[in-house]
TORRO-148454 format. One line per field, with one value per residue (C-alpha): x, y, z. Coordinates in steps of 0.001 Angstrom, whole numbers, plus 500000, padded with zeros to 6 digits. Each point is the difference from the previous one (the first is absolute). Layout:
<recs>
xx <- [X/...] $
yy <- [Y/...] $
zz <- [Z/...] $
</recs>
This chain:
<recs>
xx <- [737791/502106/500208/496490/498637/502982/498704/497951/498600/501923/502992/502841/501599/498880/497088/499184/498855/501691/503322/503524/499861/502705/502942/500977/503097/499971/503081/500762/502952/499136/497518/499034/497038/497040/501417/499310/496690/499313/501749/498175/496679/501349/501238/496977/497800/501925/500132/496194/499620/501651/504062/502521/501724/503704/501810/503824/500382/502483/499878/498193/502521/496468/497691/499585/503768/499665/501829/497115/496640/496518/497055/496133/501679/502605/503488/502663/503814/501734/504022/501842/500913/501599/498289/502270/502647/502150/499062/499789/502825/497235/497676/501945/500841/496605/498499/502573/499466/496402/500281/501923/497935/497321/501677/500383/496681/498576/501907/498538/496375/500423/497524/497613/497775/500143/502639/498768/502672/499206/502003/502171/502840/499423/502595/497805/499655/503183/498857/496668/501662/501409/496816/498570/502045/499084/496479/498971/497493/501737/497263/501790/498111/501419/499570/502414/501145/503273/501913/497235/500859/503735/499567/497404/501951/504276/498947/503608/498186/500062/503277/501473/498391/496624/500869/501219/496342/498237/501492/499277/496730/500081/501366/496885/497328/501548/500272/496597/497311/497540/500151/497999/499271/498898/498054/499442/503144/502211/498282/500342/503974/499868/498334/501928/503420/499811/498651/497829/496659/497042/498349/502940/499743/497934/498956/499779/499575/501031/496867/499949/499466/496737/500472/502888/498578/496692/499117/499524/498716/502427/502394/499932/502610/502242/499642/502289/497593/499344/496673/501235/502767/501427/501417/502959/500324/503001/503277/502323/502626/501196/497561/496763/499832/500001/502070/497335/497496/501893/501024/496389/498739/502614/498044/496646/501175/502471/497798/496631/499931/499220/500660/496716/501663/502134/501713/501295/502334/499909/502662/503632/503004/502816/499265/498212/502715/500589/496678/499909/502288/498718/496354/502513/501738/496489/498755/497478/501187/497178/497411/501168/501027/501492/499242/501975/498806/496526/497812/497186/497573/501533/500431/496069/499817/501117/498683/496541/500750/501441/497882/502446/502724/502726/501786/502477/502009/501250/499800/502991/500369/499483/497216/497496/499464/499596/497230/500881/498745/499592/497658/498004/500235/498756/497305/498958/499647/497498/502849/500057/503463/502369/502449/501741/498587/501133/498565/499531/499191/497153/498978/500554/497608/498309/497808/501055/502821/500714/502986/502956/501615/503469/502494/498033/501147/497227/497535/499898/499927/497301/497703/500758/498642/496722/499291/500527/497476/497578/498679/496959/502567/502382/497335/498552/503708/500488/497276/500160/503770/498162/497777/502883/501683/497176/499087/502347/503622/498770/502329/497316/500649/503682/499537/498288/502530/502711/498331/499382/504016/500654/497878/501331/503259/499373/497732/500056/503218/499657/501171/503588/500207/497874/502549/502070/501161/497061/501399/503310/502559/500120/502756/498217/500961/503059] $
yy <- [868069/498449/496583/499531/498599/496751/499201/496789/499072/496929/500319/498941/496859/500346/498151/496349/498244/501885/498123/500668/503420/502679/501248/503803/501404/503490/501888/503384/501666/503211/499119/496831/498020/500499/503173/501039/500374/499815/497043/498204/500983/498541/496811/499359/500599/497342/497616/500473/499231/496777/500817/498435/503367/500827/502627/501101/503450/501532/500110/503004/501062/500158/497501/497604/498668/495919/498939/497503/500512/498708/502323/499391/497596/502064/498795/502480/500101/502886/500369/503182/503369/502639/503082/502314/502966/501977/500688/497852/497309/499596/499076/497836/498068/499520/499145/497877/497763/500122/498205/497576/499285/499964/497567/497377/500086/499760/497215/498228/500667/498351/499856/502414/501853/503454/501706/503350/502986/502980/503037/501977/499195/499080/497271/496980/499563/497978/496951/500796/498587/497106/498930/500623/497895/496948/500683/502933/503427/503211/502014/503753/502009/503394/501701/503213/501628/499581/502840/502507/498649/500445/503897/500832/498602/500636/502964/498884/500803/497908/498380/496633/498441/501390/498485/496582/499875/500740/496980/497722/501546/498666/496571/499537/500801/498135/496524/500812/498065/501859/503466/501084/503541/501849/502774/501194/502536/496814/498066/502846/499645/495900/501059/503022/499622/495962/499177/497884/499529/500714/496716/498773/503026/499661/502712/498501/503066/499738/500378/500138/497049/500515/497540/501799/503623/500021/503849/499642/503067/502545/500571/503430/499719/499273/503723/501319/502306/501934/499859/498761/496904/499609/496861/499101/496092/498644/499558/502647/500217/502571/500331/499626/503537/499944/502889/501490/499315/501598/503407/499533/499713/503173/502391/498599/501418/502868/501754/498525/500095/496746/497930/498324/496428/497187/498392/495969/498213/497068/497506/499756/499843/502010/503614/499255/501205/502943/500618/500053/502869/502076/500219/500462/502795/501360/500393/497135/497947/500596/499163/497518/496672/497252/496289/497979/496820/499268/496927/499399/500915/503253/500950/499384/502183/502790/500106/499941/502745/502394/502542/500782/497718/501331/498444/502295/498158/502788/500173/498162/497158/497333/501278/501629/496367/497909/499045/500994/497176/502526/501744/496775/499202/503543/499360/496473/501549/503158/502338/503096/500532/503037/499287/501793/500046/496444/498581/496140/501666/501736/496352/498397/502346/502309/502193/497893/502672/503576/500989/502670/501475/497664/500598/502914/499812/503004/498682/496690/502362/501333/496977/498919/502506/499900/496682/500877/502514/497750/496691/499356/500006/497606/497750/500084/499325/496932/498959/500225/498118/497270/499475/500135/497275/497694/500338/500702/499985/496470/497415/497958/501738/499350/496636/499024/501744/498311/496654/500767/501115/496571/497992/502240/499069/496017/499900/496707/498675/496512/500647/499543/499933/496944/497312/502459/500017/500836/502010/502331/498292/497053/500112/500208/496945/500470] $
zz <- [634467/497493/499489/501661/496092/500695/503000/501285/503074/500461/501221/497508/500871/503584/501441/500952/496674/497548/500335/501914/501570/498538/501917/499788/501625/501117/500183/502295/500893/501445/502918/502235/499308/501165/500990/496779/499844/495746/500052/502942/498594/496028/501700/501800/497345/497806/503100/499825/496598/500411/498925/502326/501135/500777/501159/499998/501817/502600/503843/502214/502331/502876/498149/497152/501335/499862/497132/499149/500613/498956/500744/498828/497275/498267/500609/500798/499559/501641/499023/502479/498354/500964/498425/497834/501442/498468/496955/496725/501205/503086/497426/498340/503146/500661/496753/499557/503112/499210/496635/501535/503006/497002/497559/503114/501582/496407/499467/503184/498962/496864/496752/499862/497380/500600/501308/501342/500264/501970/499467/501268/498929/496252/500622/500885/496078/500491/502590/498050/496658/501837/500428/496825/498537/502441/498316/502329/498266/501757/501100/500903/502923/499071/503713/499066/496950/500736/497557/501379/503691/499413/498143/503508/502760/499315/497444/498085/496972/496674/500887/499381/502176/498957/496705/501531/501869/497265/498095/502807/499567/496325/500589/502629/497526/497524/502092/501226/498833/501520/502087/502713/500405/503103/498294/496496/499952/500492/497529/497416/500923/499282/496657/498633/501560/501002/496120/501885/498263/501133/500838/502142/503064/502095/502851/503101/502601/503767/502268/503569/502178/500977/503060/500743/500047/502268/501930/503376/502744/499389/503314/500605/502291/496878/498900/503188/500909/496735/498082/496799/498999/497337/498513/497365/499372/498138/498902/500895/497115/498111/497404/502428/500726/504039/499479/498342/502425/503048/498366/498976/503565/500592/498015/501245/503180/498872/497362/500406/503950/501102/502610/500221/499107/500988/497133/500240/497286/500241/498193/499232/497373/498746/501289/503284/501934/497476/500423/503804/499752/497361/502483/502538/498060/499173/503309/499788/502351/502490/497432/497525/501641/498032/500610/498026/499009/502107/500524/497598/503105/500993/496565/498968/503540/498412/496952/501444/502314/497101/498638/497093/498435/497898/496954/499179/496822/498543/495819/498453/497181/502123/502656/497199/498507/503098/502042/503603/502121/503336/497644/499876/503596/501412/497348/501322/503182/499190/500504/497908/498432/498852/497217/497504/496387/498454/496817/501775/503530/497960/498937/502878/502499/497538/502143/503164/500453/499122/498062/499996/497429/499049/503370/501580/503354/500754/498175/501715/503242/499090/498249/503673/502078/497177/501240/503355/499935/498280/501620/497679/496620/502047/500624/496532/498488/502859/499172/495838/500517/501649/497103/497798/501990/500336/495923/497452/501765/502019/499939/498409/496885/500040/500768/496959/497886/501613/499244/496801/499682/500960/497786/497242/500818/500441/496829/498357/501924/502468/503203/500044/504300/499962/500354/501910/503565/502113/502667/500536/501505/498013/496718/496424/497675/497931] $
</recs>
């Protein structure tokens, strides 16, 4: 993985003996922490490693809603938001109040030595600058391309706002000191279109938490009945392809003739109503249920019930270069998985899933019904994703190159949070 050649065991600036522990400050705009998972598992690996860790993030609307909070040693501030409606002056409300609420709670953490800026939106380059020049390296955790995000999910086409992302796009590789990449399509992006070089990206892949994401005995109660359940896990937006699924699941029982299966989705977003409706439209309603949002215990309940789980991104600019994080999940729990034919799905689960051609509605239908017919192959795949998991997607992996991103980035400077403030709350020293 690159960046493994920088890295040492000891953890920079971090443990008892090797001087004044440094501070990092993680910004996040577009989900609550440690609802988001990536960013629990980097702050706890820097906590571990002997960094003083900080977080600015919004509320959950169900969870994650105190507006301070300290778990397992990683202080969190938590500023209200009201997610975006309306179009582009909905976004603009809410990034807006989000790099406010950013600029004062970074204010009341004071000094710090890494300031850590998740995207999206590629607007936290701004408080990120602040800080950089109070002494601060900007380390940016590129989560989304955004331009290939904006061309996937309002299809507007290369419009002015395209252009007016892609610049913010610029600007945050350019203030950057140091980018983090979550596979090597994105780092290829920070290289060729960021003019980053080389040696400053970093991949640091997502991994399941392994904790998190234990089978139990399946519940065959869960499959209503049926022989067979099948199992989508996600987001539900408009470029996730849950559309895709269900007119799948149509022709698996239209054209291929069966009704051998239960289907759950599980999760939430944008669509989910939408997407209520179109199963109900389809005649599905009888054997697709939707969940919403679940509990980590029913949702780990499910998954080890399924006998096939579906990730049905469809092909676009944005989904054919990111890792899919349900695709990592199913695979984590020895679940085989359908997906269409993606260049970072292919790297993600290699033989751990089978793949349909780009969008083929009836050719996802029918990779279905294949695995249906064919428990031996699902167990070898479950199996095979486990491996894949546990060896050379772990989070161990990422861990070391996220380390080694941070001592690249604090290389040869004195820590500049030492005299600082020591908690949020207090005011730093004018």
């Amino acid at each position: 993985m690159l960046g493994d050649a920088a890295f040492d065991d000891t953890p920079p600036g971090g443990t008892a003996g090797d001087g004044p522990a440094r501070r990092a400050l993680i910004l996040v705009e577009n989900l609550s922490v440690p609802f988001d998972r990536r960013v629990w598992q980097e702050c706890t690996t820097l906590r571990d490693a002997g960094w003083t860790v900080d977080v600015i993030c919004p509320r959950g609307s169900k969870r994650d809603t105190e507006a301070e909070a300290e778990i397992d040693g990683v202080r969190i501030h938590r500023y209200p938001l009201r997610a975006a409606t309306g179009g582009p002056a909905g976004y603009l409300r809410e990034y807006g109040s989000a790099l406010w609420h950013t600029a004062r709670l970074a204010r009341r953490v004071g000094p710090v030595d890494v300031v850590h800026a998740c995207n999206p939106p590629d607007l936290l380059f701004l408080p990120a600058l602040w800080l950089k020049r109070r002494g601060a390296r900007f380390v940016f955790d590129q989560h989304d391309l955004v331009p290939e995000l904006y061309l996937s999910r309002f299809d507007r086409g290369r419009d002015l706002l395209y252009r007016a992302v892609c610049a913010l796009e610029r600007l945050t590789y350019r203030a950057a000191d140091v980018v983090l990449a979550t596979n090597e399509s994105y780092r290829d992006v920070a290289v060729r279109r960021g003019g980053r070089r080389p040696e400053d990206v970093f991949v640091v892949r997502s991994a399941p938490d392994t904790d998190r994401f234990r089978p139990v005995p399946p519940e065959p109660e869960l499959k209503r009945g049926k022989p067979h359940l099948l199992c989508y896990l996600g987001v539900m937006g408009p470029q996730d392809g849950v559309d895709y699924a269900l007119r799948a699941l149509a022709k698996l029982r239209d054209e291929l003739g069966r009704t051998d299966w239960h289907a759950v989705f599980v999760g939430a977003g944008d669509t989910f109503d939408s997407m209520v409706e179109l199963s109900r439209r389809l005649g599905l309603s009888d054997q697709v249920e939707f969940t919403g949002r679940v509990p980590d215990a029913d949702l780990v309940r499910y998954l080890s019930t399924a006998d096939v789980c579906l990730s049905p991104d469809p092909r676009n600019p944005l989904n054919d270069v990111s890792t899919m994080n349900k695709v990592l999940e199913y695979m984590v729990m020895g679940r085989p998985v359908v997906s269409f034919d993606l260049r970072e799905a292919r790297v993600s689960a290699g033989d751990a899933a089978v793949y349909a051609p780009a969008n083929d509605e009836v050719g996802f239908a029918g990779l279905v019904a294949q695995l249906l017919d064919d428990p031996e192959k699902r167990a070898w795949m479950g199996k095979l994703g486990q491996e894949r998991i546990n060896g050379p997607l772990s989070w161990r992996n990422s861990q070391r190159s996220l380390l080694a991103a941070y001592a690249a980035a604090c290389r040869g400077r004195a820590p500049v949070a030492a005299g600082g403030p020591g908690r949020a709350g207090s005011r730093p020293r004018r």
